[in-house]
N, C-alpha and C positions, 0 to 999 in steps of 0.2 A: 280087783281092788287090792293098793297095796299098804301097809302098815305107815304109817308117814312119820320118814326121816326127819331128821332134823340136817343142815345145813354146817360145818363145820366151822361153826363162828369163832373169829377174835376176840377172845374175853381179855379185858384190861383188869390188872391183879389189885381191882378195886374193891374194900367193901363193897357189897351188893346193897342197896336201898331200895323199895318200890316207889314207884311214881304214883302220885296223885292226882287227879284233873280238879279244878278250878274254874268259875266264869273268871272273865275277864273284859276290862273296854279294850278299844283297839286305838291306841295312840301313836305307834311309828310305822315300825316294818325291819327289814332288814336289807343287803345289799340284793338277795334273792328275790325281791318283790315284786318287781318289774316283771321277772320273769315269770313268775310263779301266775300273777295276772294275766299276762298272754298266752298263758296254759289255759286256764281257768276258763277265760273268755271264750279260746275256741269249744273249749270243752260245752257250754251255756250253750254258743249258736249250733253245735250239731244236735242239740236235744230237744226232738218232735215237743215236748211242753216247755221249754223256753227255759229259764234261770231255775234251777231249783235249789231245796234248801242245800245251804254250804256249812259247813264244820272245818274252824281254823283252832288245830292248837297247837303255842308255841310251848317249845320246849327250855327246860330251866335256863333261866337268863336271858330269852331272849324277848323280846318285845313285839306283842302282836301289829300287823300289819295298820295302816291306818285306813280310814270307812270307806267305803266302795270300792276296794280292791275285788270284792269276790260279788259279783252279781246275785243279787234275788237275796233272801232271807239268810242273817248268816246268824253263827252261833259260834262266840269267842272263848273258848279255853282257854287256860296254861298247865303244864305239867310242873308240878314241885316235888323236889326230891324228898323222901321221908312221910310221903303220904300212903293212903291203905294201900295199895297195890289195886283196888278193884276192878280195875278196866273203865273202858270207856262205858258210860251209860245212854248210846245211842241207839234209838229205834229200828228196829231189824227192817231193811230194808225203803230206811226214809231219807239217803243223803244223796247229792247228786255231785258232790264234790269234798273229800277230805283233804286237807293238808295237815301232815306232820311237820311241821318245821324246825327241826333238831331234836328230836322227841326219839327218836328209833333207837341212838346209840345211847342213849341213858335207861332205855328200860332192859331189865332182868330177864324179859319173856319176850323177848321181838316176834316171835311165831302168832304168841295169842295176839300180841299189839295185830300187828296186820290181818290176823284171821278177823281178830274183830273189827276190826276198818273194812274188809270183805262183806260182812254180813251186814255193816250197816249199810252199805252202798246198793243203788240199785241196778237192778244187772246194765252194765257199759258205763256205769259213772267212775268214776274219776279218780286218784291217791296219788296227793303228790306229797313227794319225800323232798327234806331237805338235809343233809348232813357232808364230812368231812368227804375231802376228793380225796379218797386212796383207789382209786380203779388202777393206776400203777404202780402202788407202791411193791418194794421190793419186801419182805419180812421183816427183816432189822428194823423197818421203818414204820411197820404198822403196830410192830409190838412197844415203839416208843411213842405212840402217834395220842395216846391218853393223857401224856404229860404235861400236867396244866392244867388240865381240862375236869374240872372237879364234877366228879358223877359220871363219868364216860365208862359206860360196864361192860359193849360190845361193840366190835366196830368191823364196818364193812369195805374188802376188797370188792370190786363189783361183779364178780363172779359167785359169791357169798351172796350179796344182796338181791340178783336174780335169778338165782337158786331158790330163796326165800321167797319171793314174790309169785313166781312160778306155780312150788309147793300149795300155795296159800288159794291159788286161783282168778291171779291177775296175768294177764295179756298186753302185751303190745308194748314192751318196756322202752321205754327214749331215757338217755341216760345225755345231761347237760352240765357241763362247769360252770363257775361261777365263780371266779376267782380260786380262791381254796375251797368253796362248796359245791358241793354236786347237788343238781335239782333232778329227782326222778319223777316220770307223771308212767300213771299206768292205768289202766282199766280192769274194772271185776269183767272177768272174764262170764258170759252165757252161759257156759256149762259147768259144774260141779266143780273143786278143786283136784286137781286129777290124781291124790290119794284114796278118793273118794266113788273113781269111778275107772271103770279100763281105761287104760293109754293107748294111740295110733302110733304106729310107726311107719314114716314115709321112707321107701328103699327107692331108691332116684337110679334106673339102670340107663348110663347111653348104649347105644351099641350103633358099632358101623363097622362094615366088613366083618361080621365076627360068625357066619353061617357053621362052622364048624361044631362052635359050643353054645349059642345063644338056644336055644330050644335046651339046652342041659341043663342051663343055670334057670332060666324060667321053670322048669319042671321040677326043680327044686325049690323054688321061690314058693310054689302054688301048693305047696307040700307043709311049705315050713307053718310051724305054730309055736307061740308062746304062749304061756299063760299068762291073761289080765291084760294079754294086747291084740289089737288089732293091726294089720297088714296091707297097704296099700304098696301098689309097685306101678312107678310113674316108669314108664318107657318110653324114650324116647330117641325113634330112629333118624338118624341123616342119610337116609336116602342111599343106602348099599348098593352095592353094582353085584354081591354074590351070593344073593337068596335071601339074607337077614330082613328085610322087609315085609317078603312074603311070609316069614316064617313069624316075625313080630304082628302080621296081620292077622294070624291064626289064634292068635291070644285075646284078641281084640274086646268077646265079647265077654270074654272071663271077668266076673263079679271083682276082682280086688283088681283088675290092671285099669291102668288109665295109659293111654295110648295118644304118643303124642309124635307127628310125621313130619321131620323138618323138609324142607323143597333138596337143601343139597347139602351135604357135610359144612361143616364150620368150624369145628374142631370140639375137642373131648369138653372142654372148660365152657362151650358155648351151650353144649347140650346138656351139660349139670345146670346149667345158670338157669335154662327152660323147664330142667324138673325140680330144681331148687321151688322157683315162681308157682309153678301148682300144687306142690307140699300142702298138705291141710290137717299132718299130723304134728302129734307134740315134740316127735323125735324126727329127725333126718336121719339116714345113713346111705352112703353112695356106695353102690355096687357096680364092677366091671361086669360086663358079658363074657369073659373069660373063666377059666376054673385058677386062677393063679390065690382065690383066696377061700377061705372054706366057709359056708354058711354056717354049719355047724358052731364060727366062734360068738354068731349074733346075740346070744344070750351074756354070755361074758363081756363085749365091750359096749352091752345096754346097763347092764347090773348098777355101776355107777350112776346115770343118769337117774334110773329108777327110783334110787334110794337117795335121789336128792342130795349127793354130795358134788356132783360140779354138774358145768352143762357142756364141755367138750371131752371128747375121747377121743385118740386116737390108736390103731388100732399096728400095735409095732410089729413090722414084719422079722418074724425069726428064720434062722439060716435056711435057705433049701437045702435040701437033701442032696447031697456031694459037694456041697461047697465047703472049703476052707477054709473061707474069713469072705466075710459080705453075705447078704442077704441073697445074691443071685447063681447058679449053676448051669452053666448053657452045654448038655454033652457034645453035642456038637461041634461047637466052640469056647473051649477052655478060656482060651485068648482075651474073647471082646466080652465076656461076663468079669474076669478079671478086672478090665479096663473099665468098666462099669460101675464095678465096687470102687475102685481108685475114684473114681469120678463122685460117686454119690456118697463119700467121704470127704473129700474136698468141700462141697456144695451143703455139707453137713456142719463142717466147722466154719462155711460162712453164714450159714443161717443164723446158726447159736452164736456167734459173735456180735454181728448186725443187730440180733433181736434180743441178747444178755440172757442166752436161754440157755438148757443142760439137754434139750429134747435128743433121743434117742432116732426119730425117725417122723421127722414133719412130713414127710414128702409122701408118709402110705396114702393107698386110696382109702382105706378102710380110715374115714372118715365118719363122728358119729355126732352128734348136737342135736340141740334143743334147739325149734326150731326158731324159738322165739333170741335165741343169741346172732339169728341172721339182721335184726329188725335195725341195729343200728350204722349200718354201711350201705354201697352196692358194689355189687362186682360187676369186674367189667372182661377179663382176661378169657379166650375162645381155645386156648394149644391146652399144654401141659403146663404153664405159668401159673394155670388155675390152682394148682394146688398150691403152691407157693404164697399165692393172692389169698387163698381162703385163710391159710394159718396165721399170716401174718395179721390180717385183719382183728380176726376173733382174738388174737393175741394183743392188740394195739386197746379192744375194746374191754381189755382186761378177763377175758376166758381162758383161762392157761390151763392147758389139757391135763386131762391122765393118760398116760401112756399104758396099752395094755397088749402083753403079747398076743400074735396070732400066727395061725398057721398060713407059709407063705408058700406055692410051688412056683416057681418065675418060671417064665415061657420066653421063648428064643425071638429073633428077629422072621426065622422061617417059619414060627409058630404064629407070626400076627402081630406081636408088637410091633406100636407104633410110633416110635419116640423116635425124630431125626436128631442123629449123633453131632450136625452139622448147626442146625438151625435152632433147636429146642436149648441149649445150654445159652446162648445168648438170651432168650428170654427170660430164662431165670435169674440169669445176674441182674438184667433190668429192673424184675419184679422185686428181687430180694432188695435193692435200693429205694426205688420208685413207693412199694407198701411201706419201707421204713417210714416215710418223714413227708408222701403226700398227705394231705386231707384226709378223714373217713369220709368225710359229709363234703355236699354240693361240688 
């Protein structure tokens, strides 16, 4: 169990006020209503008892919904600024639908606000959020983004906001626009808030052709321990032609592996995508079957997540050992490690250009998130594209990583790497285009 952080909110350099709750009738709505109902609704038909009681409160200024938007028995608030601060006085565990409708950015305490929207709900029911779209805002812009806006005390990028929800012990986040507002719907999450109780971490290994060191990295994996976490290791083989198979079938029955046998390779990004799908922890991290990264820095690019300050990490590779500039050292071949850094410099300043970013190094594998920052896309990319596709994505859906160094030993093309120098860089230009400015959804 761990101490629970707080989320590193935008506070706007307002008087602080607390909010007040209020009845209220329900005479309009807002542009979000539509939507907010066809939340709501599905929410009603998946609940083995049918409609249950709903709780709508709008937030200062804004006009509650009009009657029969929310099915079954509803109970209308409104928040006003300059009232006790007390919280909501809802019955522990009697709502089967909350909505905030602009309520979030005006109060002082957004942690208690939503804890206690947790404890009223009952387990799988329902919080939907309504407030300002900054899921991309850039800084300069979130720190102007209260002007106007009288009572606005903290405001959310959406990486901030499901960070917070996360914390709190909500699941399953869908993040929707709505002109300049974002509608979020989420569910009280079954288990505990997971300050509350140990965290899983799902390590997603591919391996193919890797017989050399795959029993190495495994024997370490079965080894490793954190405190206040739990260890699952999704493996999943594509079908080796030099032992790895056999030797991944040796792990099989071992209590934390999950063991998964594709028919024939498909590529690195298809076999994350298959251990992605069976993840059933709160954390992701993708590990190679190689020794090119150290388990040892697993503690260090979880730390962040842990403590509830973002939901992406990326885990930046520092220099190997004899190298001169670049992340890679091939003794073998001076040459084509050289040519390598030229390359993955290039491909660095079109990332960060493309995507308005300053990242040090998208491209590691050491890759680490929350697994619920997967919930709003899908991937589809099977080479090496895949990492490209992941970053971009989580970064589109506003997760803008921490960068955290680690230790990196890069391994030659005689060693097993598998990246064609031919085929593989055309993919990435694709990707790095293609994630810019298609759709995340359908």
């Amino acid at each position: 169990m761990r101490e629970p952080g707080a989320p590193p909110y935008f506070r706007s350099r307002r008087d602080e006020q607390a909010l007040g709750f209020m009845a209220s009738s329900a005479p309009s709505g807002s542009k979000s209503t539509p939507l907010i109902e066809r939340i709501t609704d599905e929410a009603s038909a998946r609940s083995a008892d049918g409609p249950g009681r709903s709780i709508w409160i709008a937030g200062p200024g804004r006009p509650p919904p009009p009657a029969g938007v929310l099915a079954g028995p509803v109970e209308y608030l409104s928040a006003v600024l300059g009232g006790n601060g007390g919280g909501l006085a809802i019955d522990h565990a009697s709502a089967l639908v909350i909505v905030l409708d602009g309520v979030l950015e005006h109060s002082n305490d957004p942690g208690s606000l939503v804890s206690q929207a947790y404890h009223a709900l009952v387990p799988g029911g329902l919080l939907v959020l309504t407030l300002q779209d900054l899921r991309l805002a850039r800084p300069e812009r979130i720190a102007s983004a209260a002007r106007g806006r009288p009572g606005v005390q903290t405001l959310f990028p959406a990486d901030t906001l499901s960070t917070l929800l996360f914390r709190e012990g909500f699941v399953r986040p869908r993040m929707r626009g709505v002109g300049a507002e974002l509608v979020v719907s989420v569910e009280r999450g079954e288990q505990r808030p997971p300050f509350q109780r140990d965290q899983k971490l799902s390590v997603v290994l591919p391996a193919y052709n890797e017989q050399a060191t795959f029993s190495l990295v495994m024997a370490e994996l079965l080894k490793k321990e954190i405190a206040g976490m739990e260890i699952e290791i999704i493996v999943v083989e594509s079908n080796s032609n030099d032992g790895t198979r056999e030797a991944a079938l040796g792990f099989a029955n071992e209590e934390r592996v999950n063991l998964i046998l594709e028919d024939r390779p498909q590529g690195k990004g298809h076999a994350v995508r298959a251990g992605l799908a069976a993840a059933t922890g709160d954390f992701v991290l993708i590990q190679d079957a190689d020794l090119e990264y150290d388990l040892g820095d697993y503690e260090r690019v979880l730390e962040p997540l842990r403590d509830f300050q973002v939901g992406f990490v990326l885990g930046a590779r520092m220099r190997s050992e004899g190298a001169v500039w670049g992340v890679r050292h091939f003794e073998e071949n001076a040459v084509t490690s050289r040519l390598m850094n030229v390359g993955n410099a290039v491909f660095l300043r079109l990332f960060n250009l493309v995507y308005g970013q300053k990242l040090e190094d998208p491209f590691t594998m050491y890759k680490v998130m929350r697994r619920d920052c997967l919930d709003g896309f899908q991937l589809e990319c099977d080479r090496f594209d895949f990492d490209w596709e992941l970053t971009a994505k989580l970064l589109r859906t506003g997760h803008a990583p921490m960068e955290i160094p680690v230790t990196y030993h890069s391994r030659s093309f005689t060693d097993g790497k598998k990246i064609s120098v031919l085929r593989d860089p055309l993919t990435w230009v694709k990707a790095c285009f293609k994630y810019r400015f298609a759709p995340l959804e359908g």
